[in-house]
N, C-alpha and C positions, 0 to 999 in steps of 0.2 A: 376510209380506214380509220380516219380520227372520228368518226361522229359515234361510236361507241367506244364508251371506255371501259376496259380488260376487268376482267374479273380479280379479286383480291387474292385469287390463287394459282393466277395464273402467271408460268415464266413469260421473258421475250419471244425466247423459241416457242413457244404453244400458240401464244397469240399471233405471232408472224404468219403459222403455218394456217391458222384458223381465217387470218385475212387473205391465204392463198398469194403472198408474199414468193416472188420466183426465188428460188438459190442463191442464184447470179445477184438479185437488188441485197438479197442479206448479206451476201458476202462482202460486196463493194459499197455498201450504204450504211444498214442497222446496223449488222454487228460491230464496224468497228465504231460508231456513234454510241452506240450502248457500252463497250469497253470503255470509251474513252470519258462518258457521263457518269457509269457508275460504277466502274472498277467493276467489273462482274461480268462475264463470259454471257450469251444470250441465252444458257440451258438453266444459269442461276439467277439470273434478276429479276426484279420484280418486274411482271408488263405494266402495273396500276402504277410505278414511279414513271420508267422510262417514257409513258405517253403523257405523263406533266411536262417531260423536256422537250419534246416533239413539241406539244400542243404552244411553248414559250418560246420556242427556236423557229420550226417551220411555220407555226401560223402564228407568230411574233411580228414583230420589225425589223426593217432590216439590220439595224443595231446590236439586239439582240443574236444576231451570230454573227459578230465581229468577234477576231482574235485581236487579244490585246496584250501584247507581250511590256512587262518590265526591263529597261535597262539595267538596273539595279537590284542587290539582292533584297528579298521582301522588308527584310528586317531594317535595313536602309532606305526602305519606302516608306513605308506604315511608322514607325518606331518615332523615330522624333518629332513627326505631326502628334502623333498619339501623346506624348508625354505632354507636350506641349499643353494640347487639349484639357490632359486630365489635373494638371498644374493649375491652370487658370478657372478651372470649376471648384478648383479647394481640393482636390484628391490630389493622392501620393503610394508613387508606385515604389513598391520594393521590391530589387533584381535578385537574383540567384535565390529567391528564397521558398523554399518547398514546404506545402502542406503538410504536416505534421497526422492532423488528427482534426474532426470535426464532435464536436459535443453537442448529444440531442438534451432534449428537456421538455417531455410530453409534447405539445406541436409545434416546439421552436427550435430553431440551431442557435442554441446559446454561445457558441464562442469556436474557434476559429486558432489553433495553435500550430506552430511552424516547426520546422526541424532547430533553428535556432534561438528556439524560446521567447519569440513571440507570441502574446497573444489579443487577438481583437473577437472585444465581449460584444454582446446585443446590446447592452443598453445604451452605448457608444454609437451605435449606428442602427435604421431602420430597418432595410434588406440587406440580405445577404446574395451577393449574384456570382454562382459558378461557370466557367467557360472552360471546364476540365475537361479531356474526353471521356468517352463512355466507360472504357476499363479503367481508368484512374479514379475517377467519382467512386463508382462502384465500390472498390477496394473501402474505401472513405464511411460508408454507409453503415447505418446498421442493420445485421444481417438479415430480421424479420421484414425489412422494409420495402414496398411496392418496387420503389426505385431503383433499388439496390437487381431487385429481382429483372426488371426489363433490362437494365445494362447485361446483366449477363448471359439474359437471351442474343443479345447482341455478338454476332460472331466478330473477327477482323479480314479485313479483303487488303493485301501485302499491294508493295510494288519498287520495283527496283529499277535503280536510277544508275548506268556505266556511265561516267564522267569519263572523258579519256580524250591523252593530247597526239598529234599527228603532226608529219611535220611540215607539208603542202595541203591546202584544201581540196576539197573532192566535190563540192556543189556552192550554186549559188542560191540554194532555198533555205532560206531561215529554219523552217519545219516542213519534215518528210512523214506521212502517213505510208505503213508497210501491210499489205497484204497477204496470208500465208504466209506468216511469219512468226515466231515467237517474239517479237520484236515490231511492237506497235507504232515506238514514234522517233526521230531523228531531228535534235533543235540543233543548230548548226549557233555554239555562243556567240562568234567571233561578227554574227550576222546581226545578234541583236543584243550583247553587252557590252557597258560602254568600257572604251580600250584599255582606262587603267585597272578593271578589274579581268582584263584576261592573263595570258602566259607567255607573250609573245618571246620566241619566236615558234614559239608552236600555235596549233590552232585545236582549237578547244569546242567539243559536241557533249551530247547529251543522250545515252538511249535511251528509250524507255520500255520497260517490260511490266503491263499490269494484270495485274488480280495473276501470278504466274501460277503453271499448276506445280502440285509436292516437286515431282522429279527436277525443276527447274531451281526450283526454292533450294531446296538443298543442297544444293550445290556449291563448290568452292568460289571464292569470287575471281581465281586464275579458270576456273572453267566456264561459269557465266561471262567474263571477258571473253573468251574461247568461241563460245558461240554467234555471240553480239557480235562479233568482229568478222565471221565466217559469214552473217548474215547480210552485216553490210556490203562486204566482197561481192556477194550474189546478187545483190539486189541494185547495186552501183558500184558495177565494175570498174568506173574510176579512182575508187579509193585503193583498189590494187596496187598502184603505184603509189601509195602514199606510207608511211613506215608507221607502224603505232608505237609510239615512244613511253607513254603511262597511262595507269586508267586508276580509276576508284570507284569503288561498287559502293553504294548506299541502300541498304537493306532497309525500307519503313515497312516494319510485320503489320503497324496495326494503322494504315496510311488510311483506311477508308472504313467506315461501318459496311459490313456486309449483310445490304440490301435484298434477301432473297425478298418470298412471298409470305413465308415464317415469320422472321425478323421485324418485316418490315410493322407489322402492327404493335413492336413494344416498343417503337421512338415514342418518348414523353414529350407531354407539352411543358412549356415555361414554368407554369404551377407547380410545386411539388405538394406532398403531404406535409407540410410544414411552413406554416404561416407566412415566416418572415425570409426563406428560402426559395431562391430565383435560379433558376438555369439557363442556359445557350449555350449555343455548337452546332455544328453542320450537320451532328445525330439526332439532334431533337429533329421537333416534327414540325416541317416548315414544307413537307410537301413535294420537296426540291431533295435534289443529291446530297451526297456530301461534298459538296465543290464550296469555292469562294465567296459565290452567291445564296445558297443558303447556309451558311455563316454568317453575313453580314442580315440575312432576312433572320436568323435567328434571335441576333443580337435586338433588333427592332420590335421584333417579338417582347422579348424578355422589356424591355425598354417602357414599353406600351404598358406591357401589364405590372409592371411597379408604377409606371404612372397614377392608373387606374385605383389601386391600392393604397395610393399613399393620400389622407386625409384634405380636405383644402385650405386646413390653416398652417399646413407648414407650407403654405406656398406664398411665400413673403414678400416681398418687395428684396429682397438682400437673392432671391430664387430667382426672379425678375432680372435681376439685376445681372446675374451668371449670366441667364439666357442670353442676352445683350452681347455680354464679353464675348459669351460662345458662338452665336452669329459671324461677329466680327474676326474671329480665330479663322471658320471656314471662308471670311472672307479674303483673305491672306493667303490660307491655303493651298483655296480651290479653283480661285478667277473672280470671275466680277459680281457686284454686288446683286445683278439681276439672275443669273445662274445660279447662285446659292438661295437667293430668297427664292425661288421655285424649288430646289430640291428639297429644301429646307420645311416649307410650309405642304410639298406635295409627302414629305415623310410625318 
């Protein structure tokens, strides 16, 4: 199955049916592996992504499909390493503060203004590097421009997240995969966050409903609670006895790039039409979903190619000297100094 890869116009569904793929393995195998990598039903994604996750997952390591759940919420994961991080290389992060407005100048982005009357010029600084999504950039552009144009080829693929507390438990599985369901996934928090960030004496889950179709979408979030909870019922008759005491619906419209076979060719690379103008995101082109992994392959991406671009004599001894610091940061971080000197030298 893997030793050809899909045509660039071909969905999941075409190419499944093409490898003579029975009902039964797509029901209970691809498709919800395809929802669950690309936010996208198997009649709209692309087959030329979904068999880079295949070709990384099944004929990967065994590593490579491990679940790796946070106890903590992201922002208290990532966030204070990060600041940390970008402290000790000389950068300085500024919070709540939003992109204003980007200024072109023949092939450069000269300057960089904020809603709060900020602003940061080019000749202050080398590159400029965006980590916006794709519909936010866009807006940012100017009209005539390549960039501007591939973003909005870019459609968005939704997904909605019922938060909601009960007030005995109903399983001991951290995460439930659902079948014949509008209701994809069941993370049980109380199984995998840590105590003081739940609601005790309730017990707290997670549904999940991706890429949902309109009729779902529209819906009130007392009727999407409606459903989610009617689904649970059926599909783990134990939660019957259990009371649903609150829930909260979090609606992300634009949670994923939507991947079809269209789309999929206007993700840009790093480079833009503009000199000193750098990009990354999970939408660029790294090959990969829009998932956490390529994000981080994107940023690497981006990282690379201002490497590449930036002259050798601003590489100083005072640049050296960062690298050192920054070594030593993930050394703190991330475990021991042999672990980090391999990821380190192997990125």
């Amino acid at each position: 199955m893997l030793h050809e890869k899909p045509s660039e116009r071909e969905s999941v569904s075409d190419w499944l049916r093409r490898k003579k793929q029975s009902v039964s393995l797509i029901r209970s195998l691809w498709e919800p592996l395809c929802v669950a990598a690309l936010n996208l039903s198997i009649e709209q994604a692309s087959a030329e992504l979904f068999y880079s996750v295949l070709k990384k997952t099944i004929l990967g390591k065994r590593k490579d499909l491990s679940l790796i759940f946070s106890r903590v919420g992201l922002s208290e994961l990532f966030s204070n390493e990060f600041e940390r991080l970008i402290n000790a290389c000389g950068g300085k992060l500024f919070f709540r503060t939003s992109v204003w407005s980007l200024e072109f100048e023949e092939n450069y982005l000269k300057s960089i203004k904020t809603v709060d009357g900020k602003e940061f010029a080019s000749d202050s600084v080398d590159y400029f590097l965006s980590a916006l999504p794709w519909h936010i950039l866009g807006s940012l552009l100017p009209k005539e421009s390549s960039l501007r144009k591939n973003c909005e080829f870019i459609e968005q693929s939704p997904i909605l997240s019922l938060y909601f507390w009960v007030d005995r438990p109903f399983t001991d599985q951290p995460v439930i995969g659902f079948l014949d369901s509008p209701v994809q996934w069941l993370f049980s928090r109380n199984l995998i966050m840590d105590k003081e960030l739940l609601s005790f004496p309730f017990y707290s889950y997670v549904a999940v409903i991706s890429a949902p179709p309109k009729n779902i979408l529209s819906l009130s979030s007392k009727e999407v609670e409606k459903i989610i909870w009617k689904e649970v019922n059926r599909l783990i008759p134990r939660s019957i006895e259990s009371k649903l005491c609150g829930s909260f619906l979090f609606k992300s419209l634009g949670a994923t790039p939507k991947f079809d076979p269209t789309s999929l060719k206007y993700r840009p690379h790093p480079q833009t039409e503009w000199k000193n103008f750098v990009i990354a995101g999970d939408w660029t082109d790294t090959g990969l979903p829009a998932t956490i992994e390529g994000a981080i392959l994107s940023g690497k991406k981006a990282a690379r190619l201002i490497d590449s671009l930036t002259p050798l004599s601003k590489l100083t001894l005072a640049g050296i000297s960062k690298e050192k610091k920054f070594k030593n940061i993930l050394l703190q971080s991330l475990g021991s100094r042999k672990e980090v000197e391999e990821q380190y030298n192997h990125s």
